[in-house]
N, C-alpha and C positions, 0 to 999 in steps of 0.2 A: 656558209660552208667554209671550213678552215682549212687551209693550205699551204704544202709546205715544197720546199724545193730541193728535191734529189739529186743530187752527181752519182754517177759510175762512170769510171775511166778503167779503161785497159782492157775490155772485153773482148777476149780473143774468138775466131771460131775460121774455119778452113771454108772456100769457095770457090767455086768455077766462076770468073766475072775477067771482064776486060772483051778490047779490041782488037789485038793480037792475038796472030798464029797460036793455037795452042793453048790459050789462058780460059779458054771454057773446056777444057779438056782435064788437065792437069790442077787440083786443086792449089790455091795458093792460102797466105796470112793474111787477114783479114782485123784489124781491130777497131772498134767502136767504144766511144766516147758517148754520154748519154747526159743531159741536163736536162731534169722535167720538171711539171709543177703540177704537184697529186694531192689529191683530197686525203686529208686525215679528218678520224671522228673521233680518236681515243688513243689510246697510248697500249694497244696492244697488236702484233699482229695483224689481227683479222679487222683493222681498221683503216686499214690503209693497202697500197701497192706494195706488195710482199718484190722487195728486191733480185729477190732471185726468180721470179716469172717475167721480170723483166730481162733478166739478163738472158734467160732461157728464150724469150720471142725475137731479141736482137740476134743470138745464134743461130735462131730458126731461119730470119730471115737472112743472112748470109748464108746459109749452109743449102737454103730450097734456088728458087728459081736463076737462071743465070741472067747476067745484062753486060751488056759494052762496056756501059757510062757508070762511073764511079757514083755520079749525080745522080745516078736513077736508082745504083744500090742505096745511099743514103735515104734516098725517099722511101724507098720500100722498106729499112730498117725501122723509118720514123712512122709509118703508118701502122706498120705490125703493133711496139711500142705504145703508138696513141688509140691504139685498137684494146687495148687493158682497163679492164674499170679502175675508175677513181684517176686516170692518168687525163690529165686536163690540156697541156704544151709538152710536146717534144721539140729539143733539137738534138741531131741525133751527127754525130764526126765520125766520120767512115774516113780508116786511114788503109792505104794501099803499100806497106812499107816498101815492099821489094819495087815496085810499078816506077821507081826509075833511076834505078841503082846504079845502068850503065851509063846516064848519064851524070851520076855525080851528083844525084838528088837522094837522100834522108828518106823522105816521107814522101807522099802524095794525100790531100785526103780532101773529101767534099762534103758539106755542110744540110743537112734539110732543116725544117723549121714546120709542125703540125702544129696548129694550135684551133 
């Protein structure tokens, strides 16, 4: 079976997640990073993981259930993701931009790995 290995980066999508006051309440920024490794059969389409049903299940899973742990959204982005036919390895970068701003941090983000 022949394979090949996808990036998306920058996949935005809004969600209720975190361990503070108010951050299941209030949606926040959300962006996902995505490296996979998916079956291709042919060089059209319908032979492969159509990229945008991908970006559309990483959405999904940010935008559905809520969680505390940054770690547990990534997981859950990466399962949705390796739940797509033809998609073989997810690692899936959940970043948190705002999640600690007041402290003088960029980014925050956590890592899962389906395979």
């Amino acid at each position: 079976m022949p394979t090949s290995r996808l990036a998306l980066a920058g996949i935005r999508a809004m969600g209720r997640h975190g361990a503070n006051p108010g951050e299941q309440v209030e949606a926040q920024e959300f962006v996902v990073d995505l490296d996979l490794t998916i079956e291709v059969h042919g060089d059209d389409i319908d032979s492969t993981t159509d990229y945008r049903a991908i970006a559309d299940a990483a959405r999904g899973a940010i935008e559905g259930d809520s969680f505390e742990l940054l770690e547990s959204l990534a997981e859950e982005v990466a399962r949705t993701v390796y739940g797509l036919e033809g998609v073989l390895r997810v690692v899936a970068v959940v970043h948190k931009p705002a999640a600690a701003a007041s402290l003088g941090i960029d980014d925050v983000s956590a890592e899962a790995v389906i395979a």
